[in-house]
Each structure stands twice: as C-alpha cells, then as structure tokens.
C-alpha positions in Angstrom: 0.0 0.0 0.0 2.9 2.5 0.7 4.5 1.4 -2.7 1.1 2.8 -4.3 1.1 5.6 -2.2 4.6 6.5 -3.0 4.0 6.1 -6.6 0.6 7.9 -6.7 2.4 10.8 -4.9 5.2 11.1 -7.0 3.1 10.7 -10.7 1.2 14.1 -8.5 4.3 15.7 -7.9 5.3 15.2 -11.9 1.6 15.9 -13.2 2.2 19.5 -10.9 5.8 19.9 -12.1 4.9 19.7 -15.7 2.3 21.8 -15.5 4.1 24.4 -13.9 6.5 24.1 -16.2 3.9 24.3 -19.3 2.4 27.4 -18.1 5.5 28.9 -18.1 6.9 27.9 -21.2 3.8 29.4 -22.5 4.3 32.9 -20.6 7.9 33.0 -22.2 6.3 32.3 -25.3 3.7 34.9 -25.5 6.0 37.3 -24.0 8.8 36.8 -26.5 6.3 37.2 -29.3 4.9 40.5 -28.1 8.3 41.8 -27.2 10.0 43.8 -29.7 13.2 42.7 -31.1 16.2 44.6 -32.6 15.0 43.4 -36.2 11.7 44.5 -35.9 12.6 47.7 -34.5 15.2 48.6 -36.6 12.9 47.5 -39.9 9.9 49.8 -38.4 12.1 52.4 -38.3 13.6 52.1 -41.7 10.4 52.4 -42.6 9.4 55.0 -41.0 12.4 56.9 -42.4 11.3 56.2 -45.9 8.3 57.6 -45.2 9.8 61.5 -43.7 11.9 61.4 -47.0 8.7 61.2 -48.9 6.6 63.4 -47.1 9.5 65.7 -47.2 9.7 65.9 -50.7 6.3 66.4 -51.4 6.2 68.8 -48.7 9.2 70.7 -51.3 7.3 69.7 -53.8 4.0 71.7 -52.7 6.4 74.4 -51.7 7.7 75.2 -54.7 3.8 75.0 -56.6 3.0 77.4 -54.4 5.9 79.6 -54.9 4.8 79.5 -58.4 1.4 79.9 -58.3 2.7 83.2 -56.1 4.6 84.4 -58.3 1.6 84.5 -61.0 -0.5 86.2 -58.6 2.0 89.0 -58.3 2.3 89.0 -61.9 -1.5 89.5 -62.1 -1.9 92.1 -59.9 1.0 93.9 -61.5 -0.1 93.9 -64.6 -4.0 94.5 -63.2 -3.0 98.1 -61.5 -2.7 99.0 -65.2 -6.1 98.8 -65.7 -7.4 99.0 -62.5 -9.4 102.1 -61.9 -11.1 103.2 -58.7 -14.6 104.0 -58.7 -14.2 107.6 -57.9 -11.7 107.9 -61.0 -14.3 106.4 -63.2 -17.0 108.9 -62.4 -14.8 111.7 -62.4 -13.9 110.7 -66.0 -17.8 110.1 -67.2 -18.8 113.3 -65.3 -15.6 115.3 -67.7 -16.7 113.4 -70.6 -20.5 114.5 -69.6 -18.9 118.4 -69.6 -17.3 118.1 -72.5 -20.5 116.8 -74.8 -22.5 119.3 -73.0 -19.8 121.5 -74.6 -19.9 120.4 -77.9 -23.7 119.9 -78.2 -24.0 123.8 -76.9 -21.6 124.7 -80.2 -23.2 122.5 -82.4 -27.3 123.8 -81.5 -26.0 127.5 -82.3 
C-alpha cells in the first residue's frame, strides 16, 4: 500500500511539475512574441524613415507650386493696377466726358 502511495504521490508531484513548467513555457512564449526585437525595431524604423523622406519631398514639392502659383499672382496684380481704376476715377472721367459733350452739343445747336 505505501509502494502505491509512494507512486501515486510522485506521478502528482510530476503531473504538478509539468504543469508548472507548461504554463510557463507558455508565458515566455507569448512574451517573446509581443516583445520587440532589434530586427523589428530597426525595420519599423527604416520604414518610417522612408516615409519622412517622402513626405518631405512632397512637402518641397508643394512648396515650390506654391511659390509659383505666387509668383503669378504678383504678376497678375501687376499687370491689373494698369487697368485698375477706382470708382471715384471712373466717375470723375464720365462726369468730364458728360462736360465736355454738353460742350460740344452747346456749339453745335447755335
């Protein structure tokens, strides 16, 4: 009976080993997969470096469009103050041109 006994007690004590030893194997496991390694890291952040040298060109890119586009608008309104009158001008210039047919019209009745 203490033969049995013995046994049953040691096949517990291996059952309660191996267990032990399963969940942590399995802890390791999971934590070792969630962990970051140097690869990982170090590929993320290539990558991540591509994509500032990207952005930063298009960011130059969309610098110098607007720089352009800029530039034209300046050119507009440059050449637009030519022709630009204000509103005050304009009536002044009707109201002189009004005078001046009055003018002629008063020669031309007599």
């Amino acid at each position: 009976m203490e033969e049995i006994t013995s046994q049953f007690f040691w096949i517990i004590i291996g059952a309660f080993f191996s267990l032990i030893v399963g969940v942590i194997t399995f802890i390791i496991r999971n934590a070792i997969s969630k962990n970051a390694t140097k690869e990982t890291v170090e590929a993320k952040t290539d990558l991540l470096e591509k994509d500032i040298q990207y952005l930063t060109k298009e960011l130059n890119s969309c610098e110098g469009k607007f720089s352009i586009l800029h530039k034209r608008i300046s050119e507009l309104r440059d050449s637009s103050k030519e022709i630009y009158v204000s509103k005050e001008l304009f009536h002044q210039t009707i109201k002189q041109l009004n005078e001046k047919l009055d003018t002629i019209l008063k020669f031309v009745e007599k």
